[in-house]
C-alpha positions as CSV (number, residue, x, y, z in Angstrom):
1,X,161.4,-97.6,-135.5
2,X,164.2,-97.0,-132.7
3,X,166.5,-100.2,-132.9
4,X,169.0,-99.8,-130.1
5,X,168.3,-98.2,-126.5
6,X,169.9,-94.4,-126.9
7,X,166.7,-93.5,-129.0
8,X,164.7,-94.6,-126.2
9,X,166.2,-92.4,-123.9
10,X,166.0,-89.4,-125.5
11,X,162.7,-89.9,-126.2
12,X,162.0,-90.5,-122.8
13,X,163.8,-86.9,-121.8
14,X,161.4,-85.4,-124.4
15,X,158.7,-86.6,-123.1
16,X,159.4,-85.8,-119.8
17,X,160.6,-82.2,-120.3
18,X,157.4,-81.6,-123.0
19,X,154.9,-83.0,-120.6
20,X,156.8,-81.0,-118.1
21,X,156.3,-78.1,-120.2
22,X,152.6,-78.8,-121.2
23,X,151.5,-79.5,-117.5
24,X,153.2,-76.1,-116.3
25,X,154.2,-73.7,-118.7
26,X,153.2,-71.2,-120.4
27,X,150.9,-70.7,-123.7
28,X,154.2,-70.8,-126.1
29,X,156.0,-73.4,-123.9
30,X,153.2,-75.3,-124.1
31,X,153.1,-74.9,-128.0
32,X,156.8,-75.3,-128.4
33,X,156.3,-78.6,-126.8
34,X,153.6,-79.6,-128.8
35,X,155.4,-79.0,-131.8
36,X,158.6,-80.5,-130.6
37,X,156.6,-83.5,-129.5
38,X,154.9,-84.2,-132.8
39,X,157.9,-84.4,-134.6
40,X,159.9,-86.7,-132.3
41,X,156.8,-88.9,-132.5
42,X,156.5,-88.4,-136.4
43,X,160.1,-88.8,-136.7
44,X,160.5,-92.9,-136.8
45,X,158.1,-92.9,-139.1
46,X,159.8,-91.0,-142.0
47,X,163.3,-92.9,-141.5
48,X,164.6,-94.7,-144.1
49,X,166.2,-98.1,-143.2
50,X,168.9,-97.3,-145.9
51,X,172.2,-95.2,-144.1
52,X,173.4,-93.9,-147.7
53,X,170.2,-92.7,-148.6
54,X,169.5,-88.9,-147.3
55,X,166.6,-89.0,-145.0
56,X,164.4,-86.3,-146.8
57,X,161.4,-87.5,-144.5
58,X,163.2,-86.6,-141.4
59,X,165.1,-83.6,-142.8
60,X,160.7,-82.3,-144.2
61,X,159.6,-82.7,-140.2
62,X,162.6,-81.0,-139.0
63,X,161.7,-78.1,-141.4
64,X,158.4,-78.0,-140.8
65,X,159.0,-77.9,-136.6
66,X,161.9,-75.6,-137.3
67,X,159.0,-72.8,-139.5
68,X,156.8,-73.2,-136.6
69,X,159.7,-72.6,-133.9
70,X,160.6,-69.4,-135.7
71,X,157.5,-68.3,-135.8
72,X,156.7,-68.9,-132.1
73,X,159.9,-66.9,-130.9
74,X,158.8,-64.3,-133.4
75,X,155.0,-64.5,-131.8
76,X,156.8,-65.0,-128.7
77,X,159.8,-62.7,-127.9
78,X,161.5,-64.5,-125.5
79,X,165.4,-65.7,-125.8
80,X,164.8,-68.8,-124.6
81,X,162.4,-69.3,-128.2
82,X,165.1,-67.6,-129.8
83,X,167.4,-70.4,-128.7
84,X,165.5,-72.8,-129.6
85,X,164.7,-71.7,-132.8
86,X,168.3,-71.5,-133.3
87,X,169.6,-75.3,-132.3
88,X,165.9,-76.4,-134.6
89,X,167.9,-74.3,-137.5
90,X,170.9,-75.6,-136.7
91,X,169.4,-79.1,-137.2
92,X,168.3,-78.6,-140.3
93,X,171.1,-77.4,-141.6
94,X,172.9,-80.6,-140.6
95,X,170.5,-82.6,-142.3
96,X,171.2,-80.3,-145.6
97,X,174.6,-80.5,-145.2
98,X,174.5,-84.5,-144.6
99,X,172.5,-84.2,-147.9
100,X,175.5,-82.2,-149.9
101,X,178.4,-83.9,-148.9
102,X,177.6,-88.0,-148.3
103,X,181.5,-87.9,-146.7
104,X,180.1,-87.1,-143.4
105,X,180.0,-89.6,-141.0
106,X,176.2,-90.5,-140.1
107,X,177.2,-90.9,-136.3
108,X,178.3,-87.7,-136.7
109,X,175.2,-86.4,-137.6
110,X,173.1,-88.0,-135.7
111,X,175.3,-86.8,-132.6
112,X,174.8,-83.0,-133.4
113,X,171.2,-83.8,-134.4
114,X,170.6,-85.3,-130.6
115,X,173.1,-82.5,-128.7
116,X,170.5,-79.8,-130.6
117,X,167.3,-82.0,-129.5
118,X,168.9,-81.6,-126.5
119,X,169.0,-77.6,-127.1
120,X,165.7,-77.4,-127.6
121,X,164.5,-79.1,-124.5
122,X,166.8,-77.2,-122.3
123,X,165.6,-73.9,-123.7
124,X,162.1,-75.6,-123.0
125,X,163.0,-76.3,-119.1
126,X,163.7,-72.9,-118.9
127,X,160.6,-71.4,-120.6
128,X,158.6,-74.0,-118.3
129,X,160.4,-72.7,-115.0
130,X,160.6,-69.0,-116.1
131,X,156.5,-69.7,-116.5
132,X,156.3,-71.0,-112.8
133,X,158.0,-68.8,-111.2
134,X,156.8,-65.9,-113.4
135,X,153.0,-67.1,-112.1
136,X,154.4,-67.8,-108.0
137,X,155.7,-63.7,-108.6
138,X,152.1,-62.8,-110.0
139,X,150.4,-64.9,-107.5
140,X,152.8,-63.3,-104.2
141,X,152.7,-59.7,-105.5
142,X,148.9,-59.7,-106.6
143,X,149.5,-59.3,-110.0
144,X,147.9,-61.0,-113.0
145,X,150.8,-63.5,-115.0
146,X,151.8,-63.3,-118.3
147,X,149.8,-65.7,-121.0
C-alpha cells in the first residue's frame, strides 16, 4: 500500500474531484470518474514492493483505464475526454518506456505518472463544471440539458 504521505494526497484530490464529478456531472464525467477511481483504488494493489522490477500490474490497470478512456471520448466527443484520454496514453507509455529502458530514474516516472493523474482530473473538473453550467443554461433558457 501507500508508504509515505504524497500518495495520500493525491488520492485525496482524486477522490475529491471524482466524487465531485459523480455528484454533478454529466453521464461521461460521471463514467470517466468511475473508471479513473477504480484504478486509483486498484492501483496499490498490483504494486510490487521490488523498485527494479517493472510494475506490469500497474502498467495492466493503466491500460485497461486508458481503452476505456478512449473509448469514452470516442462515445463522448468532447476535448476535455480527448485530453484525458491523452495524459491516460501518455501514462502508459511511461510505464512502457520504464519497462524498455531500466536507466530511467523511478522518481522520474512516478513524477510524470502523478503530473498526468493530475491531467486527467483537471480535464474531469472541467467536464464536471462544463455539465453544471451546461444544466443552469438549460434550466434559465427552458431548454432540456445534454445527457
Amino acid at each position: 500500500m501507500y508508504q509515505t504521505l504524497t500518495p495520500w494526497i493525491s488520492l485525496s484530490i482524486a477522490v475529491l474531484v471524482c466524487g465531485f464529478a459523480l455528484w454533478k456531472g454529466d453521464r461521461w464525467a460521471r463514467f470517466v470518474a468511475a473508471v479513473y477511481l477504480a484504478g486509483w483504488i486498484a492501483t496499490p494493489f498490483a504494486q510490487i514492493r521490488d523498485p527494479l522490477s517493472p510494475e506490469w500490474g500497474v502498467m495492466i490497470i493503466d491500460a485497461v483505464v486508458m481503452i476505456l478512456l478512449v473509448w469514452a471520448s470516442l462515445k463522448a466527443r468532447r476535448l476535455w475526454s480527448v485530453f484525458a484520454a491523452a495524459c491516460q496514453m501518455m501514462a502508459v507509455a511511461s510505464h512502457v518506456v520504464s519497462i524498455i529502458d531500466l536507466r530511467i530514474y523511478i522518481a522520474t516516472v512516478v513524477v510524470g505518472l502523478t503530473l498526468l493523474s493530475y491531467g486527467v482530473l483537471v480535464a474531469l473538473l472541467v467536464a464536471t463544471l462544463s455539465a453544471i453550467r451546461a444544466r443552469r443554461v438549460a434550466h434559465e433558457g427552458g431548454l432540456n440539458p445534454r445527457p
